[in-house]
N, C-alpha and C positions, 0 to 999 in steps of 0.2 A: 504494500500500500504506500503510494506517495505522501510524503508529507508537506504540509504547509508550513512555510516560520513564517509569521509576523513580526517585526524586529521594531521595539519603539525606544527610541533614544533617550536621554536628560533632560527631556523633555514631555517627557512622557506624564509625569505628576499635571500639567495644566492642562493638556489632554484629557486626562479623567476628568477633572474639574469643570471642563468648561466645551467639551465637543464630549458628541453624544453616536458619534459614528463609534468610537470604541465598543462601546457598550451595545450598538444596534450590532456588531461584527459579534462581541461574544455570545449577543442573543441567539444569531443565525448558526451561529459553527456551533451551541448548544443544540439546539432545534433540530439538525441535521448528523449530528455527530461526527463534526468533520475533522479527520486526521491533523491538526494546525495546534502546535506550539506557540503560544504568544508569549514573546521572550519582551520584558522591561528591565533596561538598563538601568538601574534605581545607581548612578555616579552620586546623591545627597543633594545633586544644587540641579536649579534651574537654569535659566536665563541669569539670575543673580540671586538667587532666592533657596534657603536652604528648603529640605524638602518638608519639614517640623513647621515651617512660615506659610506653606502655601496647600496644605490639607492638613484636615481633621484627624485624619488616621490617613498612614504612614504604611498600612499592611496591606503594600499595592498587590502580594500575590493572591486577594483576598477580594480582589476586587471585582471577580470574574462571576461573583455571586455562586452561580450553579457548577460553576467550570472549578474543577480542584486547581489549587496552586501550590507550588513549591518557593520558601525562599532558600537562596543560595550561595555561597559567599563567593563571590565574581572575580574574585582576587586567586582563588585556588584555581589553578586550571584542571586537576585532576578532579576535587569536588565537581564543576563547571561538566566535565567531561561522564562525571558517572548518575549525575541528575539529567543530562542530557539523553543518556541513554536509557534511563527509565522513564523520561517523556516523551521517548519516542517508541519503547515497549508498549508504553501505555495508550497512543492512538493506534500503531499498528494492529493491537490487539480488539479495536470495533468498540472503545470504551470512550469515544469524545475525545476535544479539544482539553489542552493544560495548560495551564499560565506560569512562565517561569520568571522570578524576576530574582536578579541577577546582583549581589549588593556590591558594588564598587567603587572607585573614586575619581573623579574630574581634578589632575590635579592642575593641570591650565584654565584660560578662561573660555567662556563660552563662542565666542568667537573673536578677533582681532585687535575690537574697539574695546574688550573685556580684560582687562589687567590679572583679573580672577582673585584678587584679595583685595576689594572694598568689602566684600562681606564675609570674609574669612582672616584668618590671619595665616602668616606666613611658616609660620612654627608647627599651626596646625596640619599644613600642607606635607612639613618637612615628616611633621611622626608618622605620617601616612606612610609615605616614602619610605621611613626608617626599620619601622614594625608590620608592615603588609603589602610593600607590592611584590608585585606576581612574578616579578621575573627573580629578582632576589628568592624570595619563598621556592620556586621551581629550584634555582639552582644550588641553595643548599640543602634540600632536600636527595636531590642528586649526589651531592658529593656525601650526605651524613649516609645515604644508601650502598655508597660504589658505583652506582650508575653511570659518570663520567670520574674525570678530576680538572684540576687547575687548570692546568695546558691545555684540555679540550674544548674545554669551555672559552677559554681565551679564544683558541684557531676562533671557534663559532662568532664569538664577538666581533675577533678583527673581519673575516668574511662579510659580517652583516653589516657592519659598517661602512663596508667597501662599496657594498652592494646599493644601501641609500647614497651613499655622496655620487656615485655614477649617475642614479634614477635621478639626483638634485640639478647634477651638473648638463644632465640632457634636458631638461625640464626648462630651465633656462638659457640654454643654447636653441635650441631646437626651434624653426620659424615658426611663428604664429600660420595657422591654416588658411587658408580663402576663404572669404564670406562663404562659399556653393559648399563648402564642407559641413558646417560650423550646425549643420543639422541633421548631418548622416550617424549612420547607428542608432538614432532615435527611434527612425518607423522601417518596417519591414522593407525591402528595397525589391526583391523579387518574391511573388511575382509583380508585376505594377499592376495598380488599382488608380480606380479614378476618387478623387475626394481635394476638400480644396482646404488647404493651409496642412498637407502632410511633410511639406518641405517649405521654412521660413522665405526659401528665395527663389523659389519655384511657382508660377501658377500651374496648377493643376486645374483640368476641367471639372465645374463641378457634376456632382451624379446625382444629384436631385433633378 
């Protein structure tokens, strides 16, 4: 059976709140028992807004009313990894949609214009960092098991490193596209159909 994710980002808390397609979605995928995961990124903040300031209750995987939910600490890949697989035991198995919401951390800002510590402070950022992120947590877990050591994990490091400064350095070299481009991969290319506004710089005939 295929599964569906639904994937709702740090923004997800004003969603509940205040759009009501969530909740028409969890109604339907109840209603129907449809194989679909709805996964909430619970990072703590909004837009700027911790998630205690902007709902009642905080027990987003609860929110699904009739859909079971799981919380799950976001920060473990392997928890992350073994709640995944019992939410997806559990649609394959013909028992309905589950709601997984994911507890994790935002530690930048929301986006550009966002500093990300007007309403946080910087220290709080730093314990996050210090005492739970994921990739620290992964990788001494790894070395307290034997699974890798020092050296290996370094290679890994320097590689991935390597690997974004390349994707950076093409990112910002690499020309900007033609206008005739700047809309492909959006809609299906072949076969062609007729419909008007499927490509920004294209008239298309209409089929009405």
């Amino acid at each position: 059976i295929s599964l569906y994710i639904a994937f709702f980002t740090e923004i997800f808390p004003y969603f509940l709140v205040f759009q009501g397609q969530i909740f028409e979605t969890y109604n339907m995928a109840a209603l129907w028992k449809l194989p679909c995961i709805f996964i909430c990124e619970n990072n703590r903040y909004g837009m700027g807004t911790s998630v205690e300031r902007a709902a009642a209750s905080t027990d987003y995987y609860k929110r699904g009313d009739y859909i079971p939910g799981l919380r799950v600490d976001g920060m473990d890949v392997l928890c992350v990894r073994e709640a995944t697989k019992f939410a997806a035991d559990h649609c394959r198995s013909g028992k309905g949609p589950i709601l997984m919401e994911l507890q994790t951390y935002r530690y930048h800002g929301h986006s550009m214009s966002d500093p990300g510590v007007s309403y946080r402070t910087r220290e709080e950022i730093q314990e996050v960092r210090s005492k739970s992120d994921p990739i620290t947590l992964l990788k001494d877990r790894m070395l307290n098991n034997n699974l890798s050591n020092v050296e290996e994990l370094k290679e890994i490091d320097v590689e991935v490193r390597k690997e974004i400064e390349e994707a950076a350095q093409f990112a910002t070299t690499d020309p900007e596209p033609s206008l005739e481009e700047i809309a492909n991969h959006i809609y299906r290319n072949d076969p062609t159909f007729d419909v008007r506004g499927a490509n920004l710089w294209i008239k298309y005939k209409s089929a009405s």
